[in-house]
Every structure is written in C-alpha cells, then in structure tokens.
C-alpha positions, 0 to 999 in steps of 0.5 A: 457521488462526491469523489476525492483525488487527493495524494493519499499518503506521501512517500514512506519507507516500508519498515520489516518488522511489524509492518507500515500503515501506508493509509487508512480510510476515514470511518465516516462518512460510512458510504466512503470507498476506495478503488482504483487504487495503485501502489508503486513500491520501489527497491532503492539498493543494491540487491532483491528485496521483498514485499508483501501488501495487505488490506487491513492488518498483517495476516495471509487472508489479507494479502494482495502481494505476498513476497513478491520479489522487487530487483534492485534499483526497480519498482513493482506497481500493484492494484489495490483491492477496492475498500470500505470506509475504515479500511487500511492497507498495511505493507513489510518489506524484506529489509528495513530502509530498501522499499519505498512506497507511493500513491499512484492512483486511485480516488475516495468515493462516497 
C-alpha cells in the first residue's frame, strides 16, 4: 500500500454561490482512497459567517457541515468523511470573500 502526503489544495477563498471544489481525487488508479482528512475554514472578517461542506456536489445528502456558523476572526477545523477514487469535496460559504479554506490533514492511499 502506497501512501501520498502531499498538501491537497493551497489555500483558497470559498465562494457563495455555487460552491468551490476544494479537491478531487484522481480516478485512477480505481483502488485510490482518502481519509484522515481535516479541513481548517477560517472566517477572515469581522462578523459570523457560515459554511457548509459536501463530499461530492452541492446537496443535503452530501454534507458533512451544513451551516455551521464560523465567528469572526476564528476558525472551524472539520474531519473529512473518508472517499473513493474520483471523490470531491466541495464547500459554500455564507458571503463571498469571508472564509478561507486549507488542508490540514489526511493522506492518499492506494
């Protein structure tokens, strides 16, 4: 068993609207998985703003965070379900330009 550590996605902006892919897993090799994973999504202003987080696209079934709110100027540290090869995590924010996202943890196994 080969594992990855590499830094999944750099730091991005969560938009509001549709939603931000943070990562996607590669669909091959077909035995690829994730787990461990953490996600840190930081509220850089100066009022509450809300995130929600889904392994695949944007809908109710998918979520893992749905509208937690994040205080101002703090973070919100959360485990990322485990996934399969071609898996994604997508995330929407409550207001544009207020949360950031970034890997902390978790590793590619395959």
């Amino acid at each position: 068993m080969a594992v990855d550590k590499t830094v999944l996605f750099a730091p991005v902006q969560v938009s509001n609207g549709a939603g931000t892919v943070l990562f996607t897993l590669a669909a091959a090799p077909s035995n690829l998985k994730f787990a461990g994973g953490v996600i840190r999504f930081a509220n850089t202003t100066a009022g509450a703003v809300t995130i929600s987080a889904y392994v695949g696209t944007v809908a109710d079934g998918n979520s893992f965070v749905k509208g937690k709110a994040v205080p101002a100027n703090d973070y919100l540290d959360v485990a990322v379900p485990r996934m399969a090869a071609s898996g994604l995590v997508t995330a929407v924010a409550g207001a544009a330009t207020s949360i950031t996202a970034s890997h902390i943890a978790g590793d590619i196994y395959s």
